[in-house]
C-alpha positions as CSV (number, residue, x, y, z in Angstrom):
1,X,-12.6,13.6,6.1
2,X,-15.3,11.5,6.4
3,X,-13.7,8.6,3.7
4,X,-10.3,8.7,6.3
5,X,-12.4,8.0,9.5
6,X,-14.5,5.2,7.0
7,X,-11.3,4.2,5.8
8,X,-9.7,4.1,9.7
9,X,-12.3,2.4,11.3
10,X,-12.6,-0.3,8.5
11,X,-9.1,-0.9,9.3
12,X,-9.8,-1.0,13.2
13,X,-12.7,-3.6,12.0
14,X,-10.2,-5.4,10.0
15,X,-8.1,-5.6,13.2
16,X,-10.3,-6.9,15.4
17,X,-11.3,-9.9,12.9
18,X,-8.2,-10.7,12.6
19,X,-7.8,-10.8,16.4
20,X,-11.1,-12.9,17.7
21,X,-11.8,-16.0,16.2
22,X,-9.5,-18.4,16.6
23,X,-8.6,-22.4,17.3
24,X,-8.8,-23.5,20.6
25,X,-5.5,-26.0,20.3
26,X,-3.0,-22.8,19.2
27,X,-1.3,-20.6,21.4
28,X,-2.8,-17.4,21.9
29,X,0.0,-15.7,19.4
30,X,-1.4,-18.1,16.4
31,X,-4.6,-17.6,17.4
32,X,-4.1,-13.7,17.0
33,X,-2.0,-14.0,13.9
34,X,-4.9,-16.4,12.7
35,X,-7.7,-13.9,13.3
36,X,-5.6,-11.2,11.6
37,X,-5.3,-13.3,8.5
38,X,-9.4,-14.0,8.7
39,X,-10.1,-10.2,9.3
40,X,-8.1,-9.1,6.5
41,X,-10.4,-12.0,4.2
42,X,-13.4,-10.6,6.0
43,X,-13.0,-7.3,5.1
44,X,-11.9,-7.7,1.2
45,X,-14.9,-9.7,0.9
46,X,-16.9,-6.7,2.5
47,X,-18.4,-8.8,5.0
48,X,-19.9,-6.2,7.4
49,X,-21.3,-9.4,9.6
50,X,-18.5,-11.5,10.5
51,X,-16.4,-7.8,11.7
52,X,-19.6,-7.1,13.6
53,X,-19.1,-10.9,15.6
54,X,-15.4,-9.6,16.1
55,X,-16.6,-6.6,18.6
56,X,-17.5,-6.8,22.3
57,X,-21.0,-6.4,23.1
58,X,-19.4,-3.6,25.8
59,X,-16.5,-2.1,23.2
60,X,-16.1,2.1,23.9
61,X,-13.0,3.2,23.0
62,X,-11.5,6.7,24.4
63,X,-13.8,9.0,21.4
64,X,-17.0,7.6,23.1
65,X,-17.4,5.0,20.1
66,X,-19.5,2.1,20.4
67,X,-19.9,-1.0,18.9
68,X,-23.3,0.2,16.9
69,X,-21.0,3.4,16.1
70,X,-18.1,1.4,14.5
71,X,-20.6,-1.1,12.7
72,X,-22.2,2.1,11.2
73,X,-19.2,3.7,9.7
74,X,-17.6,0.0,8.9
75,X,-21.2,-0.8,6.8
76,X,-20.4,2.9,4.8
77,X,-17.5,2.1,3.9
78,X,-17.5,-1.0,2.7
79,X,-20.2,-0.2,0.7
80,X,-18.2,2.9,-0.7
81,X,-15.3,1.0,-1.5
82,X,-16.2,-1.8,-3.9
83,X,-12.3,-3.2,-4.3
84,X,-10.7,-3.6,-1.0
85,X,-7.1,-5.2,-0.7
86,X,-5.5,-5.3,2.8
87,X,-1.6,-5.7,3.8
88,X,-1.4,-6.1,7.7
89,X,1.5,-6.1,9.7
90,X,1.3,-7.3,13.6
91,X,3.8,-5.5,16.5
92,X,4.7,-5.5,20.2
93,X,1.6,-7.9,21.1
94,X,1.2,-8.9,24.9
95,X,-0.7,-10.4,26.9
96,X,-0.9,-9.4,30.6
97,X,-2.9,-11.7,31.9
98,X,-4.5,-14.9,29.7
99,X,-7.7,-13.4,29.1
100,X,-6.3,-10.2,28.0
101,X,-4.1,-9.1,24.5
102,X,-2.6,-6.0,23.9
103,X,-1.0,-5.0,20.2
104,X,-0.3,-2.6,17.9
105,X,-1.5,-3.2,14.3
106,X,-0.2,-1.6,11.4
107,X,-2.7,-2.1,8.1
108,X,-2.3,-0.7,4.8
109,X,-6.1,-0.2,2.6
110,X,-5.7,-0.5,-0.8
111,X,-7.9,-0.9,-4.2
112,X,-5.0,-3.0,-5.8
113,X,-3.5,-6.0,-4.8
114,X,-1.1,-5.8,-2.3
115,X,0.8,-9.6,-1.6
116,X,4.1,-8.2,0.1
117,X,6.0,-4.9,1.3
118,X,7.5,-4.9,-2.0
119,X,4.4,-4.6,-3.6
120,X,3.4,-1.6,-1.1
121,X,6.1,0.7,-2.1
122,X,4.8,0.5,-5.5
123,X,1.1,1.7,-5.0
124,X,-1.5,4.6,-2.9
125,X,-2.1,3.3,0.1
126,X,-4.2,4.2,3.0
127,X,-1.9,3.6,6.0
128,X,-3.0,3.3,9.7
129,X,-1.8,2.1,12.9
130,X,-4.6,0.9,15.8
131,X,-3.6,0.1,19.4
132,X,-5.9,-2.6,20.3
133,X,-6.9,-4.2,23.6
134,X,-8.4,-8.0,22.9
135,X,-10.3,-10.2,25.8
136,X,-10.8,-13.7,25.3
137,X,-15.1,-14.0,26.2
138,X,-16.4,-17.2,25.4
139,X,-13.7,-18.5,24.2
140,X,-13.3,-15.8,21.3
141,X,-11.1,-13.0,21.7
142,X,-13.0,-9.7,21.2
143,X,-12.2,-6.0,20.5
144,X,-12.9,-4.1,23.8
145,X,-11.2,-0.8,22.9
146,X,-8.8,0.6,20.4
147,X,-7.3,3.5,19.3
148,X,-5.6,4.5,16.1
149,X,-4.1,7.1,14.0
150,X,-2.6,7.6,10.4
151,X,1.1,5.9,10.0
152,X,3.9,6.5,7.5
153,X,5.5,4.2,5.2
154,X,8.4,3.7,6.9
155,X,6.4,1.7,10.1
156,X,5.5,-1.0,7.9
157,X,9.0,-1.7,7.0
């Protein structure tokens, strides 16, 4: 039990990387796509601090989670899970106003490898989906709130 919520929250953490830091010349979609791609490298390389700079200072999400509370179980599990591959895939993101991003996430956790789909069929995932509300502070989109549950095989495809 306590490995899924690690596991979930890593993912959430994962998420939000991939969501925040991004080029000021790209439209907000590359910029979200590009923070994806740079959460997914933070979190195989276990890198606890550049998820942390991905997280609003005022994140709570509906459990009564903060940013300290995330961090925590993000820092566990990383440090539990020595070999960490991630496969994410991005749906129905919107922005309802400039400063604002709404998406859903799909992101399979893996010890293996996992370059493609193809490759995901063939291995144990952990799979997880994470609604996740973004605001542009700064400059830098940031993780304000998110939600997120277990998903089945058949979302990613």
């Amino acid at each position: 039990m306590i490995m899924n919520r690690l596991r979930t929250v890593l993912v959430l953490l994962l998420a939000l990387l991939l969501l925040v830091a991004c080029g000021q010349g790209d439209s907000p979609e590359e910029q979200i796509r590009q923070y994806v791609a740079a959460a997914e490298a933070a979190v195989e390389a276990s890198d606890a601090g550049d998820l942390k700079e991905l997280i609003a200072q005022q994140y709570q999400d509906d459990q009564g989670r903060t940013r300290r509370d995330i961090m925590a179980v993000a820092a566990r599990y990383l440090l539990a899970n020595k070999n960490i591959h991630v496969l994410t895939r991005i749906e129905d993101l919107r922005f309802p106003s400039p400063e604002q991003a709404r998406l859903a996430v799909y992101a399979a956790l893996t010890g293996q490898n996992v370059s493609d789909l193809d490759a995901l069929l063939n291995m144990q995932a952990d799979l997880y989906r994470f609604d996740l509300e973004l605001r542009r502070l700064d400059g830098k989109w940031q993780l304000l709130r998110a939600d997120w549950r277990p998903a089945r095989g058949e979302d990613f495809f």
